[in-house]
C-alpha positions in Angstrom: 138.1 59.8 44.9 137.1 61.6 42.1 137.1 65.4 41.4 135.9 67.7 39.1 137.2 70.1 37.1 136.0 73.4 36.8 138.4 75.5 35.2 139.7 74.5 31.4 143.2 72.8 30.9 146.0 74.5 29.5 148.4 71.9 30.6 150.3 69.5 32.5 153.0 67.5 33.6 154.0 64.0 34.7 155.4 64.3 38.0 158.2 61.7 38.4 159.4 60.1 41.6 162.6 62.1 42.5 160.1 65.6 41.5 157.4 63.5 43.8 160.5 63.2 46.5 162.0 66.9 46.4 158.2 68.0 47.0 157.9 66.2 49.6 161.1 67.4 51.0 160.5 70.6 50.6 157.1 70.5 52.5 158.7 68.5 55.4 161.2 71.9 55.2 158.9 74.2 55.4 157.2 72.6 58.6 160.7 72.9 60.1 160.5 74.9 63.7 163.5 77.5 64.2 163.7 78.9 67.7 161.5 82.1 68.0 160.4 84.1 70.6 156.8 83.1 70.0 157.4 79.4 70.7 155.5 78.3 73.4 157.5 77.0 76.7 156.2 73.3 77.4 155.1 72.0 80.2 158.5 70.3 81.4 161.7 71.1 80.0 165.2 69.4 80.7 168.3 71.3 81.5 171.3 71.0 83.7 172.6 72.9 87.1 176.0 74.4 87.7 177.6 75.4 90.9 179.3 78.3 91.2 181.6 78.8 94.3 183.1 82.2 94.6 185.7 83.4 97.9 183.2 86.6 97.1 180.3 84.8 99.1 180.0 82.4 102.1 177.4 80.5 99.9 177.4 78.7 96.7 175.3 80.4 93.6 173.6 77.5 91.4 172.9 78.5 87.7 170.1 76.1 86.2 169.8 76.2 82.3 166.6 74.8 80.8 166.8 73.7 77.3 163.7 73.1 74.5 163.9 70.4 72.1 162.8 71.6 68.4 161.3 68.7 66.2 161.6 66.0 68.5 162.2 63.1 66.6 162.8 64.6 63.3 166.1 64.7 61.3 166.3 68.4 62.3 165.7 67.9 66.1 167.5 71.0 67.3 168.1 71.0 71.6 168.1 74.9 72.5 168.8 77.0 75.7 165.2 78.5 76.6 165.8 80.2 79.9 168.3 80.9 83.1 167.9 80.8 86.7 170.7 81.9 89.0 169.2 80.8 93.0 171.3 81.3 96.4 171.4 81.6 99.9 172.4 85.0 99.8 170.3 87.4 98.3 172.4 90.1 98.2 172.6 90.7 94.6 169.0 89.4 93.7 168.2 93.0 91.9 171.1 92.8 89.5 171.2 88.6 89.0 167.0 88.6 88.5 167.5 91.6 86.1 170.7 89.3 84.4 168.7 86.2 83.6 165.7 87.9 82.5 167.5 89.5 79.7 169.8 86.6 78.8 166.8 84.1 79.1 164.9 86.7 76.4 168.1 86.6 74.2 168.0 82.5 74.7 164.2 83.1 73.1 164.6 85.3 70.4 166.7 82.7 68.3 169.1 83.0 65.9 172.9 82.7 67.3 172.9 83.3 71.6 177.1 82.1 71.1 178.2 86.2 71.7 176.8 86.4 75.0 180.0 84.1 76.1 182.0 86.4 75.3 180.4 89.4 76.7 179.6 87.9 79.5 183.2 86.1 79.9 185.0 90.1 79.4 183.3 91.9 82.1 185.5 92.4 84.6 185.2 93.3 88.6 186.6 96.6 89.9 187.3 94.7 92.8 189.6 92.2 91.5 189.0 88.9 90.4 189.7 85.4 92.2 191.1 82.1 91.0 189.4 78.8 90.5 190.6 75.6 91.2 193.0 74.3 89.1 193.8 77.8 88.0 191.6 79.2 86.1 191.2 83.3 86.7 187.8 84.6 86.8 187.6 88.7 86.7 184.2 88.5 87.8 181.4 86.7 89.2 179.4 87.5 85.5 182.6 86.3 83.6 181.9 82.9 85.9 178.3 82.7 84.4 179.3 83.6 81.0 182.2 79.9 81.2 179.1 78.4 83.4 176.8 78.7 79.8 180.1 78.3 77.6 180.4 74.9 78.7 176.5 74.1 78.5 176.5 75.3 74.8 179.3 73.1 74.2 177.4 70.4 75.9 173.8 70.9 73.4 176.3 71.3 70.5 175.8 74.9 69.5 179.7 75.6 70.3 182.5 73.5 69.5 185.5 73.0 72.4 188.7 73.9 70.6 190.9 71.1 71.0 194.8 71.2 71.2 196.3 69.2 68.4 197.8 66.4 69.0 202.0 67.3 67.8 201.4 71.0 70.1 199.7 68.5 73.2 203.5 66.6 73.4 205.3 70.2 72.6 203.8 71.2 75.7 204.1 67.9 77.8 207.6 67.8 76.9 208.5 71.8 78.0 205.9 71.4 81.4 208.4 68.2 81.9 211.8 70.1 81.2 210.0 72.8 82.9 210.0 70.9 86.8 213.3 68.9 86.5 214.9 72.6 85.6 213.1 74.0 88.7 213.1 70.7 90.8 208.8 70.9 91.3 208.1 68.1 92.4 205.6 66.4 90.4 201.8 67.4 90.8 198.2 66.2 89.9 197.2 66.3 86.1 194.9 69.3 86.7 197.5 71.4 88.7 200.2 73.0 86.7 203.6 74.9 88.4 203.1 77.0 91.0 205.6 79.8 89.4 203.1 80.0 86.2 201.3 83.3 85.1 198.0 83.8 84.1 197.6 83.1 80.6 195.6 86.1 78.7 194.0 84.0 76.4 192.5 81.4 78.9 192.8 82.9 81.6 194.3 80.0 83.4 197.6 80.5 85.7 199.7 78.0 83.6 202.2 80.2 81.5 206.0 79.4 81.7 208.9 80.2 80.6 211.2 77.7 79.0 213.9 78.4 76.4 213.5 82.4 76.4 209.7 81.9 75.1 206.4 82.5 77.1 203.8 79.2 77.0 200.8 78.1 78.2 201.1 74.6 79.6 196.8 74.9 79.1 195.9 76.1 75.7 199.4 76.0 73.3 199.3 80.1 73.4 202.7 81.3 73.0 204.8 84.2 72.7 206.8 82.4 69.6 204.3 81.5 67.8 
């Protein structure tokens, strides 16, 4: 195809193949979509359920999580929370829960890092009282069960990273929870459950902290008084 020129020359270049390459990348970049809060919601998106069982209620709360898939098929294909439902039975607290996942589901769609609403959401706590889990874990309030509930589907997508016990601190702690029930004659229990005599660790949250050798220790997480 030939084109005509209508302006004079005052110069060029000869455009080599890594040049050719790096514009092309570039371009490709520049098409990239970041989550925004005027991307469109598809017509079907995928996402996953959670149940949440409380002793508050007489009927389990299920939180769904829909996510949005950015540059499907692309090297940059990015899966991203784009809203949150919380249904149940009991409809007690519908003002408070609708008005919840409104705001987190807007906070899903602005973009940028959603990661600190864990930790809000984990830190609120019920004047109430709390109520434990099972297998241990302490939850000071039905929100700080929704705020683990999205914890473990961002972990899930990828956008946060489960913090893993090291291997050496794994057999520390296998090794005290095991000196720990011959000391105390517990009988041995499931892998999940850990001594009934434990406290509540304050950096889990889990009732799993012991004391062996004059030093405080989570049999869950490696937190310890000692270092």
């Amino acid at each position: 195809m030939n084109k005509k020129i209508e302006q004079k020359i005052v110069g060029y270049k000869v455009v080599n193949e890594e040049q050719k390459a790096a514009e092309v990348k570039l371009e490709a970049e520049s098409n990239i979509i970041q989550m925004h809060e005027k991307v469109s919601r598809p017509e079907a998106l995928a996402g996953s359920t959670y149940k949440i069982k409380t002793p508050l209620s007489d009927h389990a709360m299920y939180l769904t999580i829909n996510d949005i898939v950015l540059n499907e098929g692309t090297d940059h294909e990015l899966r991203r929370p784009f809203e949150i439902f919380l249904n149940s039975k009991n409809m007690d607290q519908y003002q408070w829960i609708s008005a919840l996942t409104r705001v987190i589901s807007a906070v899903f769609r602005k973009g940028g890092d959603c990661t600190f609403l864990v930790e809000e959401l984990k830190a609120i706590f019920d004047p109430q009282g709390g109520y434990f889990k099972s297998g241990g874990r302490f939850m000071p309030s039905l929100v700080a069960e929704i705020g683990w509930a999205i914890e473990d589907h961002l972990q899930k997508i990828g956008m946060m990273v489960k913090t893993e016990i090291p291997e050496h601190q794994q057999k520390i702690m296998d090794e005290k929870r095991a000196d720990f029930e011959q000391a105390t004659a517990v009988p041995q229990q499931e892998a999940s459950d850990f001594p009934p005599t434990a406290q509540v660790c304050k950096k889990c949250s889990v009732k799993a902290v012991i004391l062996m050798d004059g030093c405080m220790t989570c049999l869950n997480c490696g937190d310890s008084k000692c270092g």
